[in-house]
N, C-alpha and C positions, 0 to 999 in steps of 0.2 A: 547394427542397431542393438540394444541392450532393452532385455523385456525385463517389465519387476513382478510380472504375474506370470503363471502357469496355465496352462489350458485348465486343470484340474479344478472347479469348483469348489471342491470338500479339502482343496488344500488352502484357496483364495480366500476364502471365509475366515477361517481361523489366525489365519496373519493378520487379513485388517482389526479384526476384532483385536488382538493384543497390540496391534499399531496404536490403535484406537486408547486402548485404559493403557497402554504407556502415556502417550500421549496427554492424556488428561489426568493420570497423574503428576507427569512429570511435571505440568502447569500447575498443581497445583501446588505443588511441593515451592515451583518456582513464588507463586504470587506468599508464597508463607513468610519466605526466605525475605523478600523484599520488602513485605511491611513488617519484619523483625528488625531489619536494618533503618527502615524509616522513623520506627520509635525508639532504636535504638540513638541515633543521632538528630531527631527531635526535627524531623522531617513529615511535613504535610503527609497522609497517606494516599489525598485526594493527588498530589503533584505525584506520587509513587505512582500510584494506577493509572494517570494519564499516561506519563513515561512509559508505564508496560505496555498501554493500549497500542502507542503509536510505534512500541518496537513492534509490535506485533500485526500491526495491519501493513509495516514497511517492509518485514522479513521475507512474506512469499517475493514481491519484487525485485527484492535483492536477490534474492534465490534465482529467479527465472534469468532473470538482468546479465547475472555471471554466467549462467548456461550456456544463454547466446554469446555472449561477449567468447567464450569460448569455444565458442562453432563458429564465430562469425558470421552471426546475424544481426547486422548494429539496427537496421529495420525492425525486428522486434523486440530492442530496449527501446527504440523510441514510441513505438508504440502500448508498448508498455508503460511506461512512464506519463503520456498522454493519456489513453485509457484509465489510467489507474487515479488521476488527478481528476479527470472529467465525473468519473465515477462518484470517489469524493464529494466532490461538491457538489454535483446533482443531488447525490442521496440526503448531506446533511441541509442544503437547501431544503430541501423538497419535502424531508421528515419533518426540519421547522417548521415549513409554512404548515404544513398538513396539522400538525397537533398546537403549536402555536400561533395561528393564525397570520396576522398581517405582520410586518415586519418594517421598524419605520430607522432611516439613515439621514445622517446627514449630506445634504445633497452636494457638497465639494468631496468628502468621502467615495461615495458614489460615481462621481464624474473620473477622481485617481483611482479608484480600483478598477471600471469597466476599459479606459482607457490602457491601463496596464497589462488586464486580460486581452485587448484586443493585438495589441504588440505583439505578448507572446503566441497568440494565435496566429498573424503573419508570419512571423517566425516559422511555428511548425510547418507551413503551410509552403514555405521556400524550403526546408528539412525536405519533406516531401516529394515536391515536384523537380528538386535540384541534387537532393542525395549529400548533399554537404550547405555550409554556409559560404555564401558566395566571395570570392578574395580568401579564403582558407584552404587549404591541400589542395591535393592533386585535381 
Protein backbone atom coordinates (compact mmCIF):
# COMPACT_ATOMS: atom_id res chain seq x y z
CA UNK A 1 0.00 0.00 0.00
CA UNK A 2 1.42 3.39 -0.91
CA UNK A 3 0.87 6.30 1.99
CA UNK A 4 1.05 10.16 0.47
CA UNK A 5 1.20 11.45 4.12
CA UNK A 6 3.55 10.98 6.92
CA UNK A 7 2.54 10.53 10.50
CA UNK A 8 4.33 13.98 11.02
CA UNK A 9 1.97 16.92 11.19
CA UNK A 10 4.49 19.90 10.83
CA UNK A 11 5.50 17.98 7.79
CA UNK A 12 1.58 17.35 6.29
CA UNK A 13 0.76 20.82 6.58
CA UNK A 14 3.36 22.49 4.56
CA UNK A 15 2.88 20.09 1.40
CA UNK A 16 -0.96 20.56 1.34
CA UNK A 17 -0.48 24.15 1.69
CA UNK A 18 1.99 24.36 -1.36
CA UNK A 19 -0.27 21.62 -3.06
CA UNK A 20 -2.78 23.83 -2.54
CA UNK A 21 -1.27 27.56 -4.23
CA UNK A 22 0.28 25.16 -6.80
CA UNK A 23 -2.87 24.17 -7.43
CA UNK A 24 -4.54 27.31 -7.70
CA UNK A 25 -2.19 28.83 -9.48
CA UNK A 26 -1.50 26.54 -11.87
CA UNK A 27 -5.66 27.11 -12.62
CA UNK A 28 -5.26 30.13 -12.98
CA UNK A 29 -2.36 30.47 -15.23
CA UNK A 30 -4.64 27.71 -17.00
CA UNK A 31 -8.09 29.69 -17.33
CA UNK A 32 -5.52 32.73 -18.64
CA UNK A 33 -4.09 30.68 -21.32
CA UNK A 34 -7.61 29.69 -22.56
CA UNK A 35 -9.45 32.76 -22.74
CA UNK A 36 -6.21 34.27 -24.67
CA UNK A 37 -6.72 31.58 -27.22
CA UNK A 38 -10.52 32.04 -27.14
CA UNK A 39 -10.06 35.79 -28.15
CA UNK A 40 -7.36 34.95 -29.99
CA UNK A 41 -9.50 32.92 -32.50
CA UNK A 42 -12.75 34.78 -31.79
CA UNK A 43 -14.29 32.09 -29.69
CA UNK A 44 -17.20 32.64 -27.15
CA UNK A 45 -15.37 32.98 -23.70
CA UNK A 46 -18.74 31.77 -22.30
CA UNK A 47 -18.27 28.34 -24.54
CA UNK A 48 -14.20 28.41 -23.19
CA UNK A 49 -15.35 28.32 -19.59
CA UNK A 50 -18.15 25.81 -19.93
CA UNK A 51 -15.45 23.65 -21.67
CA UNK A 52 -13.08 24.20 -18.75
CA UNK A 53 -15.94 23.56 -16.19
CA UNK A 54 -16.81 20.17 -17.53
CA UNK A 55 -13.12 19.23 -18.14
CA UNK A 56 -13.04 19.84 -14.71
CA UNK A 57 -15.78 18.50 -12.81
CA UNK A 58 -15.04 15.03 -15.47
CA UNK A 59 -11.27 14.92 -14.38
CA UNK A 60 -11.46 13.59 -10.75
CA UNK A 61 -13.58 10.64 -12.39
CA UNK A 62 -11.50 9.95 -14.82
CA UNK A 63 -8.69 9.98 -12.42
CA UNK A 64 -10.45 7.45 -9.89
CA UNK A 65 -12.15 5.44 -12.99
CA UNK A 66 -8.30 4.47 -14.14
CA UNK A 67 -7.15 3.73 -10.57
CA UNK A 68 -9.56 1.04 -10.40
CA UNK A 69 -9.64 0.00 -13.81
CA UNK A 70 -6.16 -0.71 -12.81
CA UNK A 71 -6.63 -2.67 -9.65
CA UNK A 72 -9.48 -4.14 -11.02
CA UNK A 73 -12.25 -2.88 -9.41
CA UNK A 74 -14.82 -2.45 -12.54
CA UNK A 75 -17.61 -2.10 -9.35
CA UNK A 76 -16.19 1.15 -8.45
CA UNK A 77 -16.21 2.65 -12.10
CA UNK A 78 -19.51 1.80 -12.31
CA UNK A 79 -20.27 3.21 -9.43
CA UNK A 80 -18.55 5.96 -9.89
CA UNK A 81 -20.02 6.86 -12.99
CA UNK A 82 -23.69 6.33 -11.43
CA UNK A 83 -22.80 8.24 -8.41
CA UNK A 84 -21.21 10.99 -10.16
CA UNK A 85 -24.36 11.34 -12.77
CA UNK A 86 -27.01 11.01 -10.04
CA UNK A 87 -25.16 13.69 -8.17
CA UNK A 88 -25.21 15.88 -11.17
CA UNK A 89 -28.46 16.10 -11.76
CA UNK A 90 -29.75 16.22 -8.27
CA UNK A 91 -27.75 19.11 -7.47
CA UNK A 92 -28.38 21.19 -10.80
CA UNK A 93 -32.17 20.10 -10.43
CA UNK A 94 -32.53 20.82 -7.17
CA UNK A 95 -30.33 24.45 -7.19
CA UNK A 96 -32.83 25.30 -10.23
CA UNK A 97 -35.75 24.69 -8.46
CA UNK A 98 -34.52 26.12 -5.09
CA UNK A 99 -33.45 29.63 -6.63
CA UNK A 100 -35.55 29.54 -9.77
CA UNK A 101 -38.54 28.39 -8.66
CA UNK A 102 -41.00 26.25 -10.73
CA UNK A 103 -39.75 24.78 -13.85
CA UNK A 104 -42.35 24.19 -16.77
CA UNK A 105 -41.54 21.25 -19.92
CA UNK A 106 -43.09 20.26 -22.51
CA UNK A 107 -44.89 17.22 -21.77
CA UNK A 108 -43.77 14.62 -24.88
CA UNK A 109 -40.19 16.13 -23.68
CA UNK A 110 -40.77 14.95 -20.44
CA UNK A 111 -42.49 11.57 -21.25
CA UNK A 112 -38.69 10.85 -23.73
CA UNK A 113 -36.46 11.83 -21.11
CA UNK A 114 -38.02 10.03 -17.73
CA UNK A 115 -38.68 7.03 -20.07
CA UNK A 116 -34.91 7.14 -21.05
CA UNK A 117 -33.78 7.55 -17.46
CA UNK A 118 -35.72 4.80 -16.43
CA UNK A 119 -34.00 2.31 -19.03
CA UNK A 120 -30.89 3.35 -18.12
CA UNK A 121 -31.73 2.70 -14.53
CA UNK A 122 -32.76 -0.90 -15.27
CA UNK A 123 -29.82 -1.29 -16.81
CA UNK A 124 -27.54 -0.35 -13.94
CA UNK A 125 -29.72 -2.33 -11.87
CA UNK A 126 -28.93 -5.78 -14.05
CA UNK A 127 -25.07 -4.19 -13.94
CA UNK A 128 -25.64 -4.74 -10.45
CA UNK A 129 -27.37 -7.71 -9.45
CA UNK A 130 -25.78 -9.69 -12.59
CA UNK A 131 -22.10 -8.32 -12.54
CA UNK A 132 -22.07 -8.16 -16.40
CA UNK A 133 -24.86 -7.55 -19.30
CA UNK A 134 -26.75 -10.45 -19.76
CA UNK A 135 -25.68 -12.52 -23.34
CA UNK A 136 -22.10 -10.55 -22.92
CA UNK A 137 -18.87 -12.45 -21.46
CA UNK A 138 -18.14 -14.97 -19.55
Amino acid sequence: MIRFATTLFWIDLPIFLIGTWILIKGSDMFVDAASSIARRWHVSELAIGLTLVSIGTSLPELATSLYAAFHRESDFIIGNIAGSNVANISLILGLTLLFGGAMSFPRKLLKRDVLFMDIVFVVCVLFFLFGRVPGYGP
